[in-house]
C-alpha positions as CSV (number, residue, x, y, z in Angstrom):
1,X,255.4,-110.9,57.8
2,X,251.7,-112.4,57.4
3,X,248.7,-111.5,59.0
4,X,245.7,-113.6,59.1
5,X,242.4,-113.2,61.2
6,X,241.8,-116.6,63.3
7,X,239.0,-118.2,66.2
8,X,241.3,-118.5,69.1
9,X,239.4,-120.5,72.1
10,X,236.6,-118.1,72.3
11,X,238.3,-114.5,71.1
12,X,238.9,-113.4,67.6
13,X,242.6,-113.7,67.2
14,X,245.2,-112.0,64.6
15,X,248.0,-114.2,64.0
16,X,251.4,-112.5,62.5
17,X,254.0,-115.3,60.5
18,X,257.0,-115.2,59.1
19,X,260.0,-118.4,58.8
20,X,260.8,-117.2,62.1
21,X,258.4,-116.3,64.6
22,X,254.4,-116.4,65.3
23,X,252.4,-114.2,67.4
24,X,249.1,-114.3,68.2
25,X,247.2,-111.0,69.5
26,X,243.4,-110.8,71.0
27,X,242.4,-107.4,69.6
28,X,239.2,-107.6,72.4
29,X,241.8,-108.0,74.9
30,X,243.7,-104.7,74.9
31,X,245.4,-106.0,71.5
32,X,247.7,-108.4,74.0
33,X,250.1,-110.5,72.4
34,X,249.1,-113.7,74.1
35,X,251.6,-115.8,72.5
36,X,255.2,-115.4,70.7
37,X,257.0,-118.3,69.6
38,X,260.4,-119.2,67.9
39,X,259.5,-121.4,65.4
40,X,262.7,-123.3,64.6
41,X,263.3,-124.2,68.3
42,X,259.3,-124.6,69.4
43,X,260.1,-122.4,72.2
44,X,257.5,-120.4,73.5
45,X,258.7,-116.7,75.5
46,X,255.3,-116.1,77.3
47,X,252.9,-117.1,79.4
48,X,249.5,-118.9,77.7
49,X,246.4,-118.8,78.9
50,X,244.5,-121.9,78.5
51,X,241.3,-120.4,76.8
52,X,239.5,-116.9,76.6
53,X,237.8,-117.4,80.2
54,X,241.3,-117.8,81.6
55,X,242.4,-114.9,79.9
56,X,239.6,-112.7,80.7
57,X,239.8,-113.9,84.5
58,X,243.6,-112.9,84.4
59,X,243.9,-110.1,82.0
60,X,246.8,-108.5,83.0
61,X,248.7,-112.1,83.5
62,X,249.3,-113.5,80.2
63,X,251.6,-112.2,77.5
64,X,252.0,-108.6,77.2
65,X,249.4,-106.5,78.6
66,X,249.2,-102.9,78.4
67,X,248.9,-100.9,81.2
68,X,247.5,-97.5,81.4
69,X,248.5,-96.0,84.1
70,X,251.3,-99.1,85.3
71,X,250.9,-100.5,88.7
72,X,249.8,-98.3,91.3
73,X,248.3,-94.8,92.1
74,X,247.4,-93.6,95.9
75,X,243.5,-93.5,96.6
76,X,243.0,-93.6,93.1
77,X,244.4,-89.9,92.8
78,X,246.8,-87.1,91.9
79,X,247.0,-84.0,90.6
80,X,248.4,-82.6,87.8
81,X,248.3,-79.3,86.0
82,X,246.2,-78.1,88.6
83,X,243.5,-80.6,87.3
84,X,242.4,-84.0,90.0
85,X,242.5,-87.2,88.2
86,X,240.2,-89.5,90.2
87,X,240.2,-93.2,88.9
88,X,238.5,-96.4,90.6
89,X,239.7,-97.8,93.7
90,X,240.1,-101.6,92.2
91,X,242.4,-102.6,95.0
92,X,240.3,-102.1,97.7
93,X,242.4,-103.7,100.8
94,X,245.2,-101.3,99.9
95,X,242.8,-98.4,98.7
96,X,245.2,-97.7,95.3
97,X,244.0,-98.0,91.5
98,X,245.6,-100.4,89.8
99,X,247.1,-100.5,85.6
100,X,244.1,-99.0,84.1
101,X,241.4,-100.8,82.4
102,X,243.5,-100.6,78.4
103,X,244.8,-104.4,79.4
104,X,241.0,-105.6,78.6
105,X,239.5,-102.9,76.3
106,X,239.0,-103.5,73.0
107,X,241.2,-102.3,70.0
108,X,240.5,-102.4,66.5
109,X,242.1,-103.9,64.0
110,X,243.8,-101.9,61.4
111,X,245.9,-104.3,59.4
112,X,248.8,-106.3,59.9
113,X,250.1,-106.0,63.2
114,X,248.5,-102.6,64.2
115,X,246.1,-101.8,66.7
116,X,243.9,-98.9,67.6
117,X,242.3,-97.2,70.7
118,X,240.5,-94.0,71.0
119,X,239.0,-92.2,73.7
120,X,236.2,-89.3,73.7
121,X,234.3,-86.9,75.1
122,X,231.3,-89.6,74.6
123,X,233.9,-92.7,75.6
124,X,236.2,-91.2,78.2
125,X,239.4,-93.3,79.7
126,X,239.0,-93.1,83.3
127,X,239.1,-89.9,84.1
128,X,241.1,-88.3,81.5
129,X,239.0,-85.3,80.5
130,X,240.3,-85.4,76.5
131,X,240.7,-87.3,73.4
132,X,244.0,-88.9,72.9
133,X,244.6,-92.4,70.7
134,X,246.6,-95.2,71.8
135,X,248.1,-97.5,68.3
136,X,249.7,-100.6,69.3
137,X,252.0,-101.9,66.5
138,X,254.0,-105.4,66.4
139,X,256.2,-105.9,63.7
140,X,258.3,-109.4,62.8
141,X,261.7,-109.7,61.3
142,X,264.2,-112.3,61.7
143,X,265.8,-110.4,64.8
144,X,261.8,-111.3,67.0
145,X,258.9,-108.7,68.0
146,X,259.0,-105.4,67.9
147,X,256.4,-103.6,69.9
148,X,255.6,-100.0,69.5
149,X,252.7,-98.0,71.7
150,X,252.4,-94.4,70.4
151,X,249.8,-91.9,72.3
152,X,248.7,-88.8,70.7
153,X,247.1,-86.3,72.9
154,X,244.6,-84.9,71.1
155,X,243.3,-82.6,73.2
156,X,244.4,-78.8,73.9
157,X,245.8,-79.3,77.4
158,X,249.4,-81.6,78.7
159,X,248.7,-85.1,79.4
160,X,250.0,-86.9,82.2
161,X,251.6,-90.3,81.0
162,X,252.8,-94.0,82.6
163,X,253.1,-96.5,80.6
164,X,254.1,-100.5,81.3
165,X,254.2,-103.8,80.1
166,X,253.2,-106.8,82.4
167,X,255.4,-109.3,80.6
168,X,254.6,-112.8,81.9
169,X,257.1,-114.9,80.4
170,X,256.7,-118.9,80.7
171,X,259.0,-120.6,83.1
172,X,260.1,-124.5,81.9
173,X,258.7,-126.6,84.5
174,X,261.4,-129.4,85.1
175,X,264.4,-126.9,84.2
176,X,266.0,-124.0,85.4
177,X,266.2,-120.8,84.1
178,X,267.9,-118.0,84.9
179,X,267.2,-114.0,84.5
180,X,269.4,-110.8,84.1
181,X,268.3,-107.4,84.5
182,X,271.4,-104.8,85.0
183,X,269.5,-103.2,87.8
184,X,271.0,-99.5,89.0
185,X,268.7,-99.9,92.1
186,X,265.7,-101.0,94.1
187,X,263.3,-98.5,95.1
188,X,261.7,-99.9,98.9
189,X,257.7,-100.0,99.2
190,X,255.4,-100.1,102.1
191,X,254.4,-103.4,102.8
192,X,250.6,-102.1,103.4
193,X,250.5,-100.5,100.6
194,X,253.2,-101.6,98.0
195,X,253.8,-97.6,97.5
196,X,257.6,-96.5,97.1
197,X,258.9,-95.3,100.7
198,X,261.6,-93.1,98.6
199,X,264.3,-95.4,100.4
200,X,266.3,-97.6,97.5
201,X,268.4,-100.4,98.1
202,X,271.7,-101.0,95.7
203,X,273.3,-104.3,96.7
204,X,270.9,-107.4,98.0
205,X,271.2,-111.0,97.2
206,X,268.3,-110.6,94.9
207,X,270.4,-107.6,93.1
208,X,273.5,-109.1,92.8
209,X,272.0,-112.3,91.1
210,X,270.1,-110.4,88.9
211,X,273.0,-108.1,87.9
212,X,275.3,-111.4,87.5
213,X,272.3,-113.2,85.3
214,X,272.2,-116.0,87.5
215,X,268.7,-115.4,89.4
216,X,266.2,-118.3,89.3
217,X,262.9,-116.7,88.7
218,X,260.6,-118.9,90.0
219,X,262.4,-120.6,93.0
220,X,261.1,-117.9,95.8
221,X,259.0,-115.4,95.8
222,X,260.1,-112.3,94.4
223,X,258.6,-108.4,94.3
224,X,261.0,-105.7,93.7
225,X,260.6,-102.1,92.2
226,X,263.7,-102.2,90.0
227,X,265.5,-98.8,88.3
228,X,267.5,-100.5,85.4
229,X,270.0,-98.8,83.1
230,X,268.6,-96.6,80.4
231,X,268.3,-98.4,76.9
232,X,269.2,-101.6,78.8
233,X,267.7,-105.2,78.0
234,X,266.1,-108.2,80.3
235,X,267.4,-111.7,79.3
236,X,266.0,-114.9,80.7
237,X,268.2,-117.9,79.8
238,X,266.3,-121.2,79.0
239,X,266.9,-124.5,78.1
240,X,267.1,-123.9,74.1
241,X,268.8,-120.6,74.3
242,X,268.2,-116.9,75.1
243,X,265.0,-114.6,74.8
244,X,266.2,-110.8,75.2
245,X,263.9,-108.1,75.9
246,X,265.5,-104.7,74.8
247,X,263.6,-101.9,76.5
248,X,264.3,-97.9,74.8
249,X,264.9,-94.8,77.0
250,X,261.1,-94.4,77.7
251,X,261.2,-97.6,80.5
252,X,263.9,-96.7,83.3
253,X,261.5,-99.7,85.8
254,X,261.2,-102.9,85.8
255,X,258.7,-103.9,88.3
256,X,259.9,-107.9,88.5
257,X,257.5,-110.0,89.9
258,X,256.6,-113.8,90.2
259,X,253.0,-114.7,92.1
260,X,255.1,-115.9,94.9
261,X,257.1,-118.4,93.1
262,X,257.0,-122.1,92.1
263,X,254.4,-121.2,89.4
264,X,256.3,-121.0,86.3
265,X,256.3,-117.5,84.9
266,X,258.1,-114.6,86.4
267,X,257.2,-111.1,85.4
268,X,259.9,-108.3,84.4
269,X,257.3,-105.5,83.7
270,X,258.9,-102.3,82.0
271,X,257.5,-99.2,83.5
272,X,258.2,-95.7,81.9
273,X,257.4,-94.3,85.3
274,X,257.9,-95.4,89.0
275,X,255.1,-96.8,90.9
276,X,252.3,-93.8,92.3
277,X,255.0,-91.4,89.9
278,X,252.3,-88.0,90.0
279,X,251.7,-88.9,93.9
280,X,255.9,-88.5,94.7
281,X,257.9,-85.4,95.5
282,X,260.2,-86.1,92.5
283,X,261.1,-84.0,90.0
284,X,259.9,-86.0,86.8
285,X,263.7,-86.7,85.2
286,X,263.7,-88.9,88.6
287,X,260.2,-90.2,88.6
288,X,259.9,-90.7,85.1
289,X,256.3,-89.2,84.8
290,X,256.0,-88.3,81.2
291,X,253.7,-85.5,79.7
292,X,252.6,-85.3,76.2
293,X,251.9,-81.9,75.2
294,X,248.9,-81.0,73.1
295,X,248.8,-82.3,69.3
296,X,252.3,-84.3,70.5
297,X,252.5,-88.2,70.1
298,X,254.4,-90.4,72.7
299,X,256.0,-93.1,71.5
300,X,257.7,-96.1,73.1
301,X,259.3,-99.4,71.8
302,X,260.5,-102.7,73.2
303,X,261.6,-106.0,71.1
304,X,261.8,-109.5,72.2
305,X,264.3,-111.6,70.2
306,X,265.3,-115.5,70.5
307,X,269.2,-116.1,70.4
308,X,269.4,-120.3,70.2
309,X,272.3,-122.3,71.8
């Protein structure tokens, strides 16, 4: 694998090579991989923006953004430890906070494919009271991208943890594709507020279809809470072959989403917890709220890997 600095549109761009794959990653941009392409086939997994404005007016809609916390938290609080995180209302017709602010902070570069983020006493993260770091690795082999986030709490005190990835993958525009997701469940949300009800739902037409690997992800509108198998992968068939996303233990969710459809992308975003997780009288092995203890590092991994017809 290569690694070479480059003027992308309007954002200083890292660009990681090898005979199979290319990825391009805005550093300024919450180190988002804007861009992953199978180079013998030309076929492209994600969804490009056009040029830096488009990607600074849609942050968290092009390739994979990190989000920190994922999706959304109830009036913008909850406690934990006995402590009150408070973080912006920035979805004020619902009143919730919404992924966190990583998906457009800056990240420097450290070389190669590895990215870093650190929060202070002097440059806090929302309201998170402590230092912790977050690294952002992507590796290529011949097998794709491999992501890795690690978090290391660097502080004396548990940190409360949610991570996701809002994975907008490109749709071909004149033919179908088709997505699979081996889906345990669907957890129900308020249709005010897009908060989990604690009702699920474990056979729908959507569910079956997704289960069978024969949805079409951008023919209707689709937003569904999703509990997947542990360790399991997302595979969205296209016209040249198979991209595969293989998600570790960490990301139980998949919060699958597609702007209302006909718009060529559809979004299966991992999630290591469920939407409003600190907010929800679940014990945490349901929830999937994570906590890093002091000194400890959390770390995560997904790949994406291109399987040709």
């Amino acid at each position: 694998m290569t690694s070479e600095r480059i003027q992308w549109s309007t954002e200083s761009a890292i660009v990681l090579r090898n005979r199979e794959y290319e990825a391009v990653i805005i550093p300024d941009a919450g180190a988002n991989c804007i861009s992953l392409v199978h180079l013998p086939s030309g076929d492209q997994l994600l969804r490009v923006p056009e040029n830096g404005r488009e990607l600074r007016e849609g942050s968290n809609v092009f390739g994979l953004p990190l989000l920190f916390p994922p999706n959304r938290v109830r009036d913008g609080r909850f406690l934990f430890h006995g402590r009150e995180y408070r973080f912006p209302i920035n979805e004020p017709e619902r009143n919730n906070h919404i992924h966190g602010f990583l998906h457009r902070t800056p990240f420097a570069w450290a070389g190669e494919g590895t990215f870093v983020y650190s929060a202070d006493a002097d440059h806090p993260y929302l309201s998170f009271p402590y230092p912790f770091t977050v690294e952002r690795r992507y590796t290529l082999s011949a097998q794709g991208l491999c992501c890795t986030v690690r978090i290391v709490n660097g502080s004396g005190q548990p940190m409360p943890c949610g991570l996701g990835i809002h994975a907008a993958l490109g749709l071909h525009r004149d033919s179908a594709c088709s997505l699979k997701i081996p889906v345990i469940r669907q957890w129900l949300v308020d249709p005010a507020r897009l908060l989990p009800t604690g009702q699920t739902l474990e056979h729908s037409r959507l569910l079956d279809a997704l289960r069978a690997g024969s949805l079409d992800p951008d023919r209707e509108p689709i937003s569904a809470l999703l509990e997947c198998v542990p360790g399991s992968e997302v595979s969205l068939r296209k016209p040249q072959g198979v991209w595969k996303c293989r998600m570790d233990k960490s990301f139980r969710f998949v919060m699958l989403w597609n702007g209302g459809g006909g718009r060529h992308f559809v979004c299966p975003e991992p999630q290591s917890w469920i939407t409003d997780a600190p907010n929800l009288c679940m014990h945490a092995e349901t929830s999937g709220l994570l906590e890093i203890q002091p000194g400890e590092t959390l770390q995560t991994e997904l790949s994406y890997t291109f399987i040709p017809n």
